[in-house]
C-alpha positions in Angstrom: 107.0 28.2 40.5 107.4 26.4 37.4 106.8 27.7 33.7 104.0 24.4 33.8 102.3 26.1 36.6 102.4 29.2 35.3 100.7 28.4 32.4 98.1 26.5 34.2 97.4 29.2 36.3 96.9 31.6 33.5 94.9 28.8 31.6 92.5 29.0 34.6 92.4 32.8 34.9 91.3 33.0 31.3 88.5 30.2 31.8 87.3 32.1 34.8 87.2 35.5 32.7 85.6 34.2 29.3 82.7 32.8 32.4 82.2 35.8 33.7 81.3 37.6 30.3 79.6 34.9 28.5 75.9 34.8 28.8 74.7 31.6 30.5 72.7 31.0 27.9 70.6 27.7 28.9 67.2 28.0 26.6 68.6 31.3 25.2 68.5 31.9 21.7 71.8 31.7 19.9 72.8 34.2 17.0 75.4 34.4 14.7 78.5 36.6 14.1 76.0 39.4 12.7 73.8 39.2 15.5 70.9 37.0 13.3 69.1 34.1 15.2 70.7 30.5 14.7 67.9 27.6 14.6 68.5 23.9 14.1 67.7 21.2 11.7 64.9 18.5 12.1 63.0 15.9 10.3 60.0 14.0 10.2 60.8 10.3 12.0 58.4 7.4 12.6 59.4 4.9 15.2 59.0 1.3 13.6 57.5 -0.5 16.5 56.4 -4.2 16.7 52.4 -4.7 17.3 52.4 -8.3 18.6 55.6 -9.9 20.6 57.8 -12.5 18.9 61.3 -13.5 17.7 62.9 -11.5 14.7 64.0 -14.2 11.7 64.2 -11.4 9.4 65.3 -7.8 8.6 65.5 -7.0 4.9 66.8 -3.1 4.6 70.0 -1.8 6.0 70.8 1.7 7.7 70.7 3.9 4.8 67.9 1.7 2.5 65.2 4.2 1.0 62.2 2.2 1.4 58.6 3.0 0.4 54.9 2.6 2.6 53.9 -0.7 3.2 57.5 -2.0 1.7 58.7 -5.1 4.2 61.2 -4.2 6.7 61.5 -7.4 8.9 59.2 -10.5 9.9 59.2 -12.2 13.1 58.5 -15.9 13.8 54.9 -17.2 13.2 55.4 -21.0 14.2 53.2 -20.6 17.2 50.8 -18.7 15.2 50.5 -20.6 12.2 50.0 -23.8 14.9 47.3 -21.7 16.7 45.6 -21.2 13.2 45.4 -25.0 12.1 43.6 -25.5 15.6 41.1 -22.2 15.1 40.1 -23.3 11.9 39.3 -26.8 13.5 37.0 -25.6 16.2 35.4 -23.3 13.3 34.7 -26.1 11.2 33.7 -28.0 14.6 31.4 -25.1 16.0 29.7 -25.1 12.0 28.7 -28.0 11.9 27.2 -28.2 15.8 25.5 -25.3 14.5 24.3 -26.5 11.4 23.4 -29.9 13.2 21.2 -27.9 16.5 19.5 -25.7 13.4 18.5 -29.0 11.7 16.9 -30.2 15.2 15.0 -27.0 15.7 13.0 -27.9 12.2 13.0 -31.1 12.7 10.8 -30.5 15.9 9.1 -27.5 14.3 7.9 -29.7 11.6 6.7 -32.4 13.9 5.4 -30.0 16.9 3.5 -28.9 14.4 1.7 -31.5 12.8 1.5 -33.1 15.8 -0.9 -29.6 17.5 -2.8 -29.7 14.0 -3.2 -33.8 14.3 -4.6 -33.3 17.6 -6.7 -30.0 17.3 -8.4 -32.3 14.5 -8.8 -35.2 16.4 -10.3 -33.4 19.4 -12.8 -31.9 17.0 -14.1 -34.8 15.5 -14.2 -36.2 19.2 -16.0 -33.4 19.9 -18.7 -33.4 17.2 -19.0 -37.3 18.3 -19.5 -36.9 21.4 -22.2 -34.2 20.6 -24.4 -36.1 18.1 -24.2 -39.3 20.8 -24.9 -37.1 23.5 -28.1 -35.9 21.6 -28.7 -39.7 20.8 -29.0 -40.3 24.5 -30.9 -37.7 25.5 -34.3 -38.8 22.7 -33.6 -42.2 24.1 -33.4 -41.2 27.7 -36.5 -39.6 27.1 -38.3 -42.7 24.7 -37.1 -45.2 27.9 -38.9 -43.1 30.7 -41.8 -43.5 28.2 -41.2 -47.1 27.7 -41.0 -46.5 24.3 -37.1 -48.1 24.1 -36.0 -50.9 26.3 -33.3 -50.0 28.7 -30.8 -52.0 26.9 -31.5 -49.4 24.2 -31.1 -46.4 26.6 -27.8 -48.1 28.4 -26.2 -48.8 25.2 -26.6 -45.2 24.1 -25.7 -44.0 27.1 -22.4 -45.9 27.1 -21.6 -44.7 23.5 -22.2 -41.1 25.2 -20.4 -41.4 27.5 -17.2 -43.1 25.6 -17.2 -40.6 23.2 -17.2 -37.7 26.0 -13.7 -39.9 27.2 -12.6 -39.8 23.8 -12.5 -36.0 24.1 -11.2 -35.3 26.8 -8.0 -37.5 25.7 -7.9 -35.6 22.5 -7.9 -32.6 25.1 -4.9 -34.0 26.6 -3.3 -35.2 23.5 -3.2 -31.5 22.3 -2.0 -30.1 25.6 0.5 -32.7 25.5 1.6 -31.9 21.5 1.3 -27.7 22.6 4.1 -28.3 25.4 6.0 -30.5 23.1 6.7 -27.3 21.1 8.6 -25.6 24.5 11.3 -28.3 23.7 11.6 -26.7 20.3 12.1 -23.1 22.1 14.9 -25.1 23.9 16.5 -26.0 20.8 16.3 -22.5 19.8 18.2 -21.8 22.9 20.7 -24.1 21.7 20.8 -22.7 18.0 21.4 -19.1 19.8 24.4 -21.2 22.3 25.6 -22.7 19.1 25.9 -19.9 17.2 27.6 -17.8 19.8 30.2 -20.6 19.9 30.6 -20.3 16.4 31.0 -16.6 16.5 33.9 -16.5 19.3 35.8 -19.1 17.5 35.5 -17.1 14.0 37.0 -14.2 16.0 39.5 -15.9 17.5 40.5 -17.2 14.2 40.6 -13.8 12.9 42.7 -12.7 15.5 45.5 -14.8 15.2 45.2 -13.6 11.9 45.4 -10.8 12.4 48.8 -11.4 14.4 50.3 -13.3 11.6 49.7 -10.0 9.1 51.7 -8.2 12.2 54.3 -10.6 11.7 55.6 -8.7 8.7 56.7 -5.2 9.7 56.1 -2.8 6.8 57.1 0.6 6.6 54.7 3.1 7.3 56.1 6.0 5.1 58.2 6.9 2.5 62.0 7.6 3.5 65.2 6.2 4.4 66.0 4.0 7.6 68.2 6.1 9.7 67.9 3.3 12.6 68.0 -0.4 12.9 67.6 -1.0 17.0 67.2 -5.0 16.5 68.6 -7.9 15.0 67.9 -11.4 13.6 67.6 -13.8 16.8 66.3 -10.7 19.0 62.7 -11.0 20.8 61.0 -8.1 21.1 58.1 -7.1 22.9 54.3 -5.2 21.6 55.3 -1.9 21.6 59.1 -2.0 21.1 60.6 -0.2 18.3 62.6 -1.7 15.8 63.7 0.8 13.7 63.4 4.6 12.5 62.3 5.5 9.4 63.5 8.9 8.2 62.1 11.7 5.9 64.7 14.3 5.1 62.2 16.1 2.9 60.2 17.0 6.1 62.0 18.9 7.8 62.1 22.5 10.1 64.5 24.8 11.3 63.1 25.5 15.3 64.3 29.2 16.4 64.6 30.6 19.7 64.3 34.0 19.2 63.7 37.1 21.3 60.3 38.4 22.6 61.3 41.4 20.7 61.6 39.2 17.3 58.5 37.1 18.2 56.1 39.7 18.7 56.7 41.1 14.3 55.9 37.5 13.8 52.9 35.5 12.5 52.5 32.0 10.9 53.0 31.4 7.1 55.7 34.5 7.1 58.3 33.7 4.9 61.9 33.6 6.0 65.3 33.3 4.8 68.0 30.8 5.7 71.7 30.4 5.2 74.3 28.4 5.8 77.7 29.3 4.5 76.8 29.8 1.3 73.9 28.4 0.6 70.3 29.9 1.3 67.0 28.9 1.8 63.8 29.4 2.0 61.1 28.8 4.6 57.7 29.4 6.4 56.6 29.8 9.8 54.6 27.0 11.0 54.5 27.1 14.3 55.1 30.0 17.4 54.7 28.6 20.3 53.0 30.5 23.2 55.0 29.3 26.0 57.9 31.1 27.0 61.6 29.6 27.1 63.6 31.4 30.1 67.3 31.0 30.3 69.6 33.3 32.7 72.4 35.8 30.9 75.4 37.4 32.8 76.1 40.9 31.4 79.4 41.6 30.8 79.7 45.1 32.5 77.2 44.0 35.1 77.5 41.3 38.0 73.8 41.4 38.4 71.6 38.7 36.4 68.4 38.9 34.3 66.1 36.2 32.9 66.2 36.1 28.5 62.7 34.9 26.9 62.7 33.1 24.1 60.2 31.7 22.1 60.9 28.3 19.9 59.3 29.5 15.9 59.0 26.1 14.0 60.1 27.3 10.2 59.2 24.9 7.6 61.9 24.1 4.8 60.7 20.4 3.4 64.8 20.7 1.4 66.0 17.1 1.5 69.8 19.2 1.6 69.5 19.9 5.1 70.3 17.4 7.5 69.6 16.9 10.9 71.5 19.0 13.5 72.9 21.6 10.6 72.5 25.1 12.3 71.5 28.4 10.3 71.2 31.7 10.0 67.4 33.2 10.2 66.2 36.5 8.5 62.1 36.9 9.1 60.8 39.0 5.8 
């Protein structure tokens, strides 16, 4: 056997023993050479995602850039838009004026429905009072002729003024039933102010939507912090809901902790804690224990059996822009 072998061999053996006494940790909490729980760094991170879909002419920060809220961090083509505008704001000026125009009707008839019922109402009563006065007229002479008091050419030409009087209102009757229906035609044009102004409406809304879009067009940052992420680049389309970059706060930022059912059940939010790494220390505050259990199976070393470790993840809050994402440190609970 050669010395290569040999070494392999024992390479293996080795591997196989540091296996066997190592806990298979999994979820387990990890400690550190004095036996204190080890938690990890993270931050507050908002995912930058585009709102309407479109073609990216623009990014204007770099990995790196701090940027502030509402501080432009790319725009995306608004040809289509800005063309889909021009034509919104012409069928708003269009559905105006149809409105405008169908309101002016509407009074129009109003105004002349309604002189025309008040013409008529006034014509039938003066037909009306005619007619009466005649028709009293013909009745004393009526009476005079069957006394021979009035010669008939009396009576008949009373009689026919009578009776063309009584014509006279029932055409003013008609003439006012006639002008009374010609007011259902302004009811119709009130229908057509209501269609009108619907119109109008949906084509103010539409304008506002496209809007709308064009405001989406610029992507702005919605916090304070530093891009840790660009995703996309000039020339890329991107779709509603796609993220574009990651905007990072390093001043918000947690240790999470597995520790020990033992540890976890001394605990209680707002507990103060202290952290090190190396050197430094730090301090922090329990935010967060969560209530669902983290199980992860450990090997003991003088024992081939296996048990199940519970852990529980404790959110510490630190908020020191010094500690970076993925750092790992020490945790003493006060």
């Amino acid at each position: 056997m050669s010395i290569k072998n040999k070494k392999n061999i024992y390479a293996n053996l080795l591997l196989l023993l540091f296996l066997a006494i190592t806990p298979l940790s999994g979820c387990a909490g990890k400690v550190d050479a004095n036996g204190l729980p080890t938690g990890t760094v993270e931050n507050k991170e908002v995912d930058v995602n585009s709102k309407i879909p479109g073609r990216v002419v623009e990014v204007t920060v770099a990995e790196g850039h701090r940027v502030k809220p509402g501080q432009v961090l790319a725009r995306l083509d608004t040809a289509d838009l800005e063309a889909k505008e021009k034509e919104l704001i012409a069928q708003v000026s269009a559905a105006k004026a149809q409105l405008e125009q169908a309101r002016t009707t509407v009074r129009l008839q109003e105004g002349l429905s309604q002189a025309a019922v008040k013409q008529a109402e006034a014509t039938l009563e003066k037909a009306g009072s005619e007619a009466g006065i005649l028709e009293e007229t013909r009745g004393r002479l009526e009476k005079l002729y069957q006394e021979k008091a009035v010669s008939e050419q009396q009576y008949d030409e009373a009689k026919a003024r009578s009776d063309a009087a009584r014509a006279a209102v029932g055409q003013a009757e008609a003439a006012l039933l006639t002008a009374r229906a010609n007011r259902l035609q302004v009811d119709a044009g009130n229908d057509a102010v209501n269609m009108a102004a619907a119109k109008y409406e949906q084509a103010k809304a539409a304008l506002e939507e496209v809007r709308v879009s064009l405001d989406e067009s610029v992507i702005k940052s919605p916090i304070e912090g530093t891009v840790s992420e660009i995703i996309v680049e000039k020339g890329e389309l991107v779709s509603v809901g796609m993220p574009l970059m990651t905007i990072s706060d390093f001043g918000d930022n947690w240790v999470n902790v597995k520790a020990s059912q033992e540890i976890v059940q001394d605990l209680k939010v707002k507990q103060k804690s202290a952290l090190t790494l190396g050197q430094h220390k730090y301090t922090g505050e329990i935010i967060e224990i969560s209530q669902k259990p983290n199980f992860a199976t450990h090997r003991s070393t003088n024992d081939r059996g296996e048990k199940d470790v519970i852990t529980y993840n404790v959110k510490i809050k630190v908020n020191d822009p010094r500690l970076l994402p993925g750092m790992e440190l020490s945790v003493s609970f006060n």
